[in-house]
C-alpha positions in Angstrom: -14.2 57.2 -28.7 -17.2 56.3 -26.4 -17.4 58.8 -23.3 -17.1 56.2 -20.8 -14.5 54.4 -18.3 -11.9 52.7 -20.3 -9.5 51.5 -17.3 -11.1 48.1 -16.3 -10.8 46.7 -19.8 -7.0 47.8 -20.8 -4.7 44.6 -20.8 -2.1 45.5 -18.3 0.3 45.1 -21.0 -1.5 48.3 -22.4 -1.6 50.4 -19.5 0.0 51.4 -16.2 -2.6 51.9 -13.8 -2.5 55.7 -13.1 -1.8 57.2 -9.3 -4.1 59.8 -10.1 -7.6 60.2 -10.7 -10.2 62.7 -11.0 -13.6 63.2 -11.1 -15.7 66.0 -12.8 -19.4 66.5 -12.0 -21.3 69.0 -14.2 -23.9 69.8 -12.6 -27.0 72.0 -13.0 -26.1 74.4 -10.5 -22.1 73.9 -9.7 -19.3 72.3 -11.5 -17.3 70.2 -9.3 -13.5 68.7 -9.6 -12.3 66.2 -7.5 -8.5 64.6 -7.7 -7.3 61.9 -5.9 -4.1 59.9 -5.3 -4.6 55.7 -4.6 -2.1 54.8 -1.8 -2.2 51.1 -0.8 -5.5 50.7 -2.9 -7.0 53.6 -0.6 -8.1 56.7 -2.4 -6.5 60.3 -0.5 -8.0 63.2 -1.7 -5.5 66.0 -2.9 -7.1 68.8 -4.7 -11.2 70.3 -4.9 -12.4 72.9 -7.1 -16.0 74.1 -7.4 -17.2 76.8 -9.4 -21.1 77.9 -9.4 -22.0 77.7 -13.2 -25.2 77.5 -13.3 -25.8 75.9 -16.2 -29.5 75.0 -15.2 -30.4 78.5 -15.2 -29.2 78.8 -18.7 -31.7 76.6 -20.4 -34.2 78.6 -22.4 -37.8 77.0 -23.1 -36.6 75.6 -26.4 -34.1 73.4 -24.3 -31.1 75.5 -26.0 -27.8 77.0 -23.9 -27.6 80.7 -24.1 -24.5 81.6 -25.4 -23.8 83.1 -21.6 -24.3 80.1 -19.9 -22.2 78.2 -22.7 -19.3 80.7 -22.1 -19.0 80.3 -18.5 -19.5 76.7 -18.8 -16.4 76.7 -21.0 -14.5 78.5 -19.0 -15.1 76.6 -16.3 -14.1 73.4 -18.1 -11.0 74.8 -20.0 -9.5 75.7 -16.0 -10.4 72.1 -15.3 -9.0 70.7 -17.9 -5.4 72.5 -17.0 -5.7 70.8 -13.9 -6.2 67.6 -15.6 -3.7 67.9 -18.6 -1.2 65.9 -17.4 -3.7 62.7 -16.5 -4.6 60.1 -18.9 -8.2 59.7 -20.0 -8.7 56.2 -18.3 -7.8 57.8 -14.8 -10.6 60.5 -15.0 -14.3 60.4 -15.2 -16.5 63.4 -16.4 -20.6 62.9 -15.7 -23.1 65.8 -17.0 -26.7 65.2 -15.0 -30.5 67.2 -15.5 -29.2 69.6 -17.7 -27.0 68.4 -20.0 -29.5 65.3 -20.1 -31.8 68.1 -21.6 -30.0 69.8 -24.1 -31.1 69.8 -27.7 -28.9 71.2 -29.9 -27.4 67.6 -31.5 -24.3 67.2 -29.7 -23.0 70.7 -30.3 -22.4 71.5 -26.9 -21.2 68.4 -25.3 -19.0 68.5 -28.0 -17.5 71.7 -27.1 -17.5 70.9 -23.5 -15.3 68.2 -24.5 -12.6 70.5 -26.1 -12.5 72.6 -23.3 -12.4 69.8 -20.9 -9.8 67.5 -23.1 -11.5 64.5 -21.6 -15.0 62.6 -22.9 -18.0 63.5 -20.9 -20.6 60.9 -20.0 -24.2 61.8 -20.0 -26.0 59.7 -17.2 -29.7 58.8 -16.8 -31.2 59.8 -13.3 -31.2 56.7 -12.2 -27.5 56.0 -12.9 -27.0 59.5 -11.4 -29.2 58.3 -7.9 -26.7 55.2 -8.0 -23.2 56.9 -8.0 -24.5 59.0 -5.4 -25.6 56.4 -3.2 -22.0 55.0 -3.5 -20.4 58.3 -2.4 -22.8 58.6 0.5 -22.3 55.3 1.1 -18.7 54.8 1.7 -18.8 57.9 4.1 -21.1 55.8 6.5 -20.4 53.2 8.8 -20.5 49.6 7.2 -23.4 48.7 8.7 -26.5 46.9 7.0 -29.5 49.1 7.5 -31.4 50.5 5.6 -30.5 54.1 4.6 -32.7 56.8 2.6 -30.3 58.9 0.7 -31.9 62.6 -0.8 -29.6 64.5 -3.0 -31.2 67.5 -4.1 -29.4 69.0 -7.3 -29.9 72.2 -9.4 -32.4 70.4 -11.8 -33.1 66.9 -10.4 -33.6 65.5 -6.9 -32.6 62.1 -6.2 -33.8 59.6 -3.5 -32.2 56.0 -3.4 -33.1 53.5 -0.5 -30.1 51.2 -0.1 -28.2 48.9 2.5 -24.3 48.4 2.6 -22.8 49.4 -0.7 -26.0 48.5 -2.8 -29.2 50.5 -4.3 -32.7 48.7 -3.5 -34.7 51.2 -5.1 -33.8 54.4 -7.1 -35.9 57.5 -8.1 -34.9 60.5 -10.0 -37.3 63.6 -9.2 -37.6 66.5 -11.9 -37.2 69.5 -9.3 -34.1 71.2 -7.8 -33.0 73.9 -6.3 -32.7 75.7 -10.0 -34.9 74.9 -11.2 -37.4 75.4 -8.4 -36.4 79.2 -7.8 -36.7 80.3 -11.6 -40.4 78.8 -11.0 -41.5 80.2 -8.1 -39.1 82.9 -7.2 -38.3 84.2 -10.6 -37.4 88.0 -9.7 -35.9 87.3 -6.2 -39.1 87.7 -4.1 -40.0 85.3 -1.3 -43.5 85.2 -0.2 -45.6 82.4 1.9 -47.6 82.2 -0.6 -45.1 81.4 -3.1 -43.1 79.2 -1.0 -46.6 77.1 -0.1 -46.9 76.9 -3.5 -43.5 75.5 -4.2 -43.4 73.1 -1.1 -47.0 71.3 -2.7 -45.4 71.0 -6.2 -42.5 69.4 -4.8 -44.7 67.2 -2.6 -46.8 66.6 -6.0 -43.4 65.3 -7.6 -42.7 63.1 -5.0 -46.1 61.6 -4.3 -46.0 58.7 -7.2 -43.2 57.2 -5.3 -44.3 58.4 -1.9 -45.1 54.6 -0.8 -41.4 53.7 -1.7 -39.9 55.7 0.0 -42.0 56.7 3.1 -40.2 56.5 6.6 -41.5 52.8 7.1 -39.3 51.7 4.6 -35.4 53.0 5.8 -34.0 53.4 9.2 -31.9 56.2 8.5 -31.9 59.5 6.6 -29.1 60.9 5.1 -29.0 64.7 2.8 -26.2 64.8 0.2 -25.1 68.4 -2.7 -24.2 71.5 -1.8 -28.2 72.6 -1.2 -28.2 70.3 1.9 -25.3 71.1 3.0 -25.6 74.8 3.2 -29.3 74.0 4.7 -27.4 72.4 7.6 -24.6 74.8 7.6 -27.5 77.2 8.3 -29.3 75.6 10.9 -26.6 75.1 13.0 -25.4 78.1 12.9 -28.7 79.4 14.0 -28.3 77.3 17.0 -31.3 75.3 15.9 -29.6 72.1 15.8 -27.3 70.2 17.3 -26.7 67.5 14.6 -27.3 67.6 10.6 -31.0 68.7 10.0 -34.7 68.4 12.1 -37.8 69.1 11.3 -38.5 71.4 13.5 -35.2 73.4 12.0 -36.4 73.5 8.9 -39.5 74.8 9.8 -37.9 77.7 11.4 -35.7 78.5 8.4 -38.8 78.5 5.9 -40.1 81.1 8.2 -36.6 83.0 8.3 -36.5 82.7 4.6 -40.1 83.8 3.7 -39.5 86.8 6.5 -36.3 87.9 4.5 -38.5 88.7 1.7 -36.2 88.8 -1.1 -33.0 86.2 -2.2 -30.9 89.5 -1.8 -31.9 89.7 2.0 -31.1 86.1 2.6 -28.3 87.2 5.4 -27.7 84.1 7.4 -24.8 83.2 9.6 -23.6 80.2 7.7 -25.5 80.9 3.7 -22.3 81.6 1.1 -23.1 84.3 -1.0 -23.2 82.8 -4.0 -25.6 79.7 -2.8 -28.0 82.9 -2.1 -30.1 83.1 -5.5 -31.1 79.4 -5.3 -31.4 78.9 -2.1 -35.2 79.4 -1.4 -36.1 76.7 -4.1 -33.7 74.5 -2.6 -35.3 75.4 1.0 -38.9 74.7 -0.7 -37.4 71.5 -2.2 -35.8 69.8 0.9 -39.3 70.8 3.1 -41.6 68.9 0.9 -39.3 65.5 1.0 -39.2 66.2 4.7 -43.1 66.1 4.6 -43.9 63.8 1.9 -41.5 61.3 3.5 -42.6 62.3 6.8 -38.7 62.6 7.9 -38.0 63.8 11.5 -34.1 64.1 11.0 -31.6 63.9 8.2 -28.0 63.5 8.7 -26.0 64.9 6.2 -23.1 63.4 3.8 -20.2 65.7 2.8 -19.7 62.6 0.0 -22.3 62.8 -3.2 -21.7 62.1 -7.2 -18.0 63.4 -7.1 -16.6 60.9 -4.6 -19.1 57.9 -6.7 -17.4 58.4 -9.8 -13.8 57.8 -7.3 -14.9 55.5 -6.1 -15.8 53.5 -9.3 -13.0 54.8 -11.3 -10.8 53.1 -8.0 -12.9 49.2 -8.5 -12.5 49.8 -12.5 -8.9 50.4 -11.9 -9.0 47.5 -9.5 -11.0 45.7 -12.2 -14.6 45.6 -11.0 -16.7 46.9 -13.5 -20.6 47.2 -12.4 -21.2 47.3 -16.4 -20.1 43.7 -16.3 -22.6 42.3 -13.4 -25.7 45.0 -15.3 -25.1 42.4 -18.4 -25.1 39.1 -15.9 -28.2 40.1 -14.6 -30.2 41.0 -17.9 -28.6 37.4 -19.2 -30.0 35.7 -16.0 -33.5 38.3 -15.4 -34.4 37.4 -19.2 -33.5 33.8 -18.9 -30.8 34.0 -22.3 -29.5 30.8 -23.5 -26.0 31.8 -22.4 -24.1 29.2 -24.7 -25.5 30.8 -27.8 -24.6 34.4 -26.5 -21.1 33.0 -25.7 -20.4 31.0 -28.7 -22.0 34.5 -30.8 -19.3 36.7 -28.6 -16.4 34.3 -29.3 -17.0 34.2 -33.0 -17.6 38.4 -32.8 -14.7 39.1 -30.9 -12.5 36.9 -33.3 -13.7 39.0 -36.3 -12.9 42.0 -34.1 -9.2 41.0 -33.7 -8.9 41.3 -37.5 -10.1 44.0 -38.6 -9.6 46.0 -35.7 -6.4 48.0 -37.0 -7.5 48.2 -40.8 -11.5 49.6 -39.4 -9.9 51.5 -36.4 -11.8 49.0 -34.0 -9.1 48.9 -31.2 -10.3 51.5 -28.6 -10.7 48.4 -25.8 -13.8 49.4 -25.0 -15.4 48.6 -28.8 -14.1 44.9 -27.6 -16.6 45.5 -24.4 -20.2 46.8 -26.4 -19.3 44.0 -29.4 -19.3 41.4 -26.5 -21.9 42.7 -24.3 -24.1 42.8 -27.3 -23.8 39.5 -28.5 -24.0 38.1 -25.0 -27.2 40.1 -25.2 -29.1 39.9 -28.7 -31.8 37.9 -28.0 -33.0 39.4 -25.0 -35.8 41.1 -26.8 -37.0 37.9 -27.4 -38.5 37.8 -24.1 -41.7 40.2 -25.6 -41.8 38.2 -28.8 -39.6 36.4 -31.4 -41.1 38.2 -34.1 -38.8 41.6 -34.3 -37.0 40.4 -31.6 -34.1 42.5 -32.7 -36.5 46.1 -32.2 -37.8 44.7 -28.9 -34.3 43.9 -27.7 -33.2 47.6 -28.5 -36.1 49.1 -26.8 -35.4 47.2 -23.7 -31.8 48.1 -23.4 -32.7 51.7 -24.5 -35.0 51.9 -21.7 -33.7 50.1 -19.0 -32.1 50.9 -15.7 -28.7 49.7 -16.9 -26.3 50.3 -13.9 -22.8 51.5 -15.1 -23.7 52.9 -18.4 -23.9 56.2 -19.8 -26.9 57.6 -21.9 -23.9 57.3 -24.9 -22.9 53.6 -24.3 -26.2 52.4 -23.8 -27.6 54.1 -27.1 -25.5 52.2 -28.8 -25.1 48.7 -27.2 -29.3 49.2 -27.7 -28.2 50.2 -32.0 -25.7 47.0 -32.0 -28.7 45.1 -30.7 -31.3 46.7 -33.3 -28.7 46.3 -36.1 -27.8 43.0 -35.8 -30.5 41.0 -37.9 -32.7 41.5 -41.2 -31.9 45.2 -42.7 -29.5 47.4 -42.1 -31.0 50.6 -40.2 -28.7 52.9 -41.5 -30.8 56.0 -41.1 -31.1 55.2 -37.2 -27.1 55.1 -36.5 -27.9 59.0 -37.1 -29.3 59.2 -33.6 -25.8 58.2 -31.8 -22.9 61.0 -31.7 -21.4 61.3 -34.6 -17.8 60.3 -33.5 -19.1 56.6 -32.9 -21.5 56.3 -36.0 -18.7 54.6 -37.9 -17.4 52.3 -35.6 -20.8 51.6 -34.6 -21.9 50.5 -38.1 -18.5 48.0 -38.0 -19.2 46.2 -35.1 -22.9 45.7 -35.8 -21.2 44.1 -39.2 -19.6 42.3 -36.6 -22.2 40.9 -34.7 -24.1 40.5 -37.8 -21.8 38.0 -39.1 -21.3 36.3 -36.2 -25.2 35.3 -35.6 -25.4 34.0 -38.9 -22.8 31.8 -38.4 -24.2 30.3 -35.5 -27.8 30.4 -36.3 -28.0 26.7 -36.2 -27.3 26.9 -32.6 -24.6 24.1 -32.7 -22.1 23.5 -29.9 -19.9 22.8 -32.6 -16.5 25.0 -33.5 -16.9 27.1 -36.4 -13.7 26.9 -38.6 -11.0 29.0 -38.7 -12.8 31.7 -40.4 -10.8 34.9 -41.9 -12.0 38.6 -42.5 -10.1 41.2 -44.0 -12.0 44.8 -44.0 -11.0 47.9 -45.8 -13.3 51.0 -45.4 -16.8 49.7 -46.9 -15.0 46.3 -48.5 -15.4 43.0 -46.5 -13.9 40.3 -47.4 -14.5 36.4 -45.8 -12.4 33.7 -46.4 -13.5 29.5 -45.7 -11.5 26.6 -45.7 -11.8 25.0 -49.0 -15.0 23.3 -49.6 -16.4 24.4 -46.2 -19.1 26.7 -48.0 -20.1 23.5 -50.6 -20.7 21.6 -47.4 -22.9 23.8 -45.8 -25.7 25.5 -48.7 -27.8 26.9 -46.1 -25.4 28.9 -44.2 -24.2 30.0 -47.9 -27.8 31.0 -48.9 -27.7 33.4 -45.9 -24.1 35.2 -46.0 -25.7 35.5 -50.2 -28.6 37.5 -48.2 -26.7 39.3 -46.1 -24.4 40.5 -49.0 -27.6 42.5 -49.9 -28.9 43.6 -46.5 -25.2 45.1 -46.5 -25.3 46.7 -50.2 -28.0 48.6 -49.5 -26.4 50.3 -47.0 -23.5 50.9 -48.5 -21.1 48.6 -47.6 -20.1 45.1 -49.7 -19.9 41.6 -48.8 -17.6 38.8 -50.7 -16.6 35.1 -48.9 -15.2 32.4 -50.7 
């Protein structure tokens, strides 16, 4: 089962849309749950639990989990996933950002977090992770049109997103945090000026490529989302040195409280919980050098962030708006596809689908979605060059900014894309988790099949064509005489029968 949002694409006939939702955010530095109930389309938040896991802090230099960041990680998630037991999986939404995005240890861990949790977990780039948080923020702010910079400074990653209304413009996902950040520079709990100097130009190094971007010219407002900003202002105001979210001249004076304190342990202030205390010089460093890279003169702050993005999707899948469906619009129409041919491929795909989908174990509704989506989009590598189009197409999509999807779902709508012409890249399937290897290999079949039927590029209907699949067996069936009448398209499903043998899997029509 792909680790993604399944509600927008269940026929109602399949599914009552749930009361309840949730959203989980596993994040570098806390793990967050977040339930709501929808009342009149409206989302009312009934229940909140955080727990500071710091999984960041866990990552040795080999990119593995110790086993004591793994253990409180699953602990964390198992007392989630009692609260979520009763919900169905296409009412709640898990996202894992910097860290999980850094793991290397083959799937092992997401895989257990996904026990504990009992729901699938979505890995998301940074740029899909700058998105949802813009539309928390977002929704917290008054409906006006200007033009907003949004920081969210996480354990690992610090995002910054320019948009207006509900929608990104631009999107950057910075590799500091407040994690990461104090293992660097405060490592042992000891807070010079010299050290926190050092971390304030390292973060101002990170930003500086995109610096241009997102200077002050550029947005009218400045808004600070995550639990590092928000204990910054908590702070500050408690201090009595500001009235309203966070100044520069504020921040100023806590870098010099902080550096005075000497040591995390002696970080006393009115307002600091004591377990945001370890982290919370880097994220002090962090926040400074945005300020003065971005030459920012005050930040309001958000109590919304990642959490209250994933509602809020989850509510417009629910409601059937799914952004995955415009990202695919816009590569069709940004590439310049012929649409008809990606249609008439999708029709022909999607009818195979219907087939087989109970004797391969195809009818998890959002299969239906990636075999669509990747027929509407197989030729979009074409756009670099026709020859390998099929490998250019899959670098593109593998690569690309694809609003919506998780790293999962677009690894393989990118495979479906690579797969879908010439030979069979069985070794490469290896690279996707292992629970979709399978069902990825059938629908690339699929999609196979249904491009060589409509390589002529004819308006034409195909006949009624018939399939029957049983493990590696396929089976095709013509009206009579229909394969007589067309040699060429018989030539190539004669071809095909060997691209497919030598992967293991055999071809027969008549």
């Amino acid at each position: 089962m792909f680790a993604v949002s399944k509600s927008a694409q269940m026929p109602e006939s399949q599914i009552t849309p749930p009361h309840t939702i949730a959203a989980v955010d596993l994040g570098s530095n806390s793990f967050h749950l977040i339930v709501a109930q929808i009342e009149n389309g409206q989302l009312q938040i009934i229940d909140r639990l955080k727990e500071m896991v710091r999984l960041g802090a866990g990552l040795d230099n080999k990119k593995r989990l110790t086993d004591e960041a793994q253990e409180r990680a699953l602990d964390c998630l198992s007392r989630f996933g009692q609260r979520l037991r009763d919900l169905p999986q296409h009412a709640v939404r898990a996202v894992g950002t910097n860290t999980l995005r850094q793991i290397r240890d083959g799937g092992e861990f997401l895989h257990k977090a996904e026990e504990a949790l009992n729901h699938p977990i979505e890995i998301v780039a940074g740029h899909e992770e700058a998105r949802l948080v813009y539309l928390g923020v977002a929704h917290g702010l008054a409906g006006s049109e200007e033009k907003r910079l949004v920081v969210d400074i996480g354990g690992g990653s610090t995002e910054l997103i320019i948009g207006a209304g509900m929608e990104t413009l631009d999107r950057e996902s910075l590799f500091m945090g407040c994690v990461s950040f104090s293992q660097r520079f405060f490592p042992d709990g000891r807070i010079t000026q010299q050290l926190m100097d050092a971390a304030v130009i390292a973060g101002r190094l990170e930003v500086r490529p995109v610096q241009t971007v997102y200077d002050s010219d550029q947005w009218e407002l400045a808004v600070g989302s995550s639990g590092t900003i928000r204990s910054i202002r908590d702070v500050v105001q408690a201090q009595g040195w500001s009235d309203k979210g966070i100044s520069r001249k504020s921040l100023k004076k806590l870098r010099k409280a902080v550096v005075d304190a000497g040591k995390a342990d002696n970080l006393k202030l009115e307002g600091l919980s004591d377990n945001r205390r370890p982290v919370f010089a880097g994220g002090v460093a962090v926040l400074s050098a945005v300020f003065k890279a971005l030459d920012i003169d005050q930040m309001r702050v958000s109590d919304l962030a990642l959490r209250e993005g994933l509602l809020f999707e989850l509510l417009g899948s629910i409601q059937h708006h799914d952004v995955r469906e415009r990202t695919v619009d816009t590569l069709v129409q940004r590439y310049g596809l012929d649409q008809e041919q990606g249609k008439r491929v999708a029709h022909t795909a999607l009818m195979l689908l219907e087939q087989v989908s109970d004797s391969w174990k195809l009818d998890d509704p959002e299969l239906q979605l990636m075999l669509q989506w990747s027929a509407l989009l197989h030729e979009i590598g074409v756009a670099i060059s026709h020859d390998s189009y099929h490998k250019h197409g899959a670098y593109i999509l593998a690569h690309a900014d694809l609003a919506g999807f998780s790293r999962q779902s677009q690894g393989v709508l990118a495979m479906l894309v690579r797969a879908h012409r010439r030979k069979f890249p069985t070794p490469l399937f290896g690279d996707l988790a292992k629970e979709v290897r399978e069902s990825s290999k059938r629908l690339a079949i699929l999609l196979r099949l249904s491009v060589l039927l409509h390589r002529g590029r004819s308006s034409r209907r195909k006949p009624k064509l018939g399939i029957m699949a049983e493990k590696n067996n396929i089976i095709l069936s013509f009206p009579a005489d229909w394969l007589e009448e067309h040699p060429l398209t018989t030539a190539e499903l004669e071809r095909e029968a060997k691209y497919l043998d030598s992967a293991g899997y055999f071809l027969s029509y008549s």
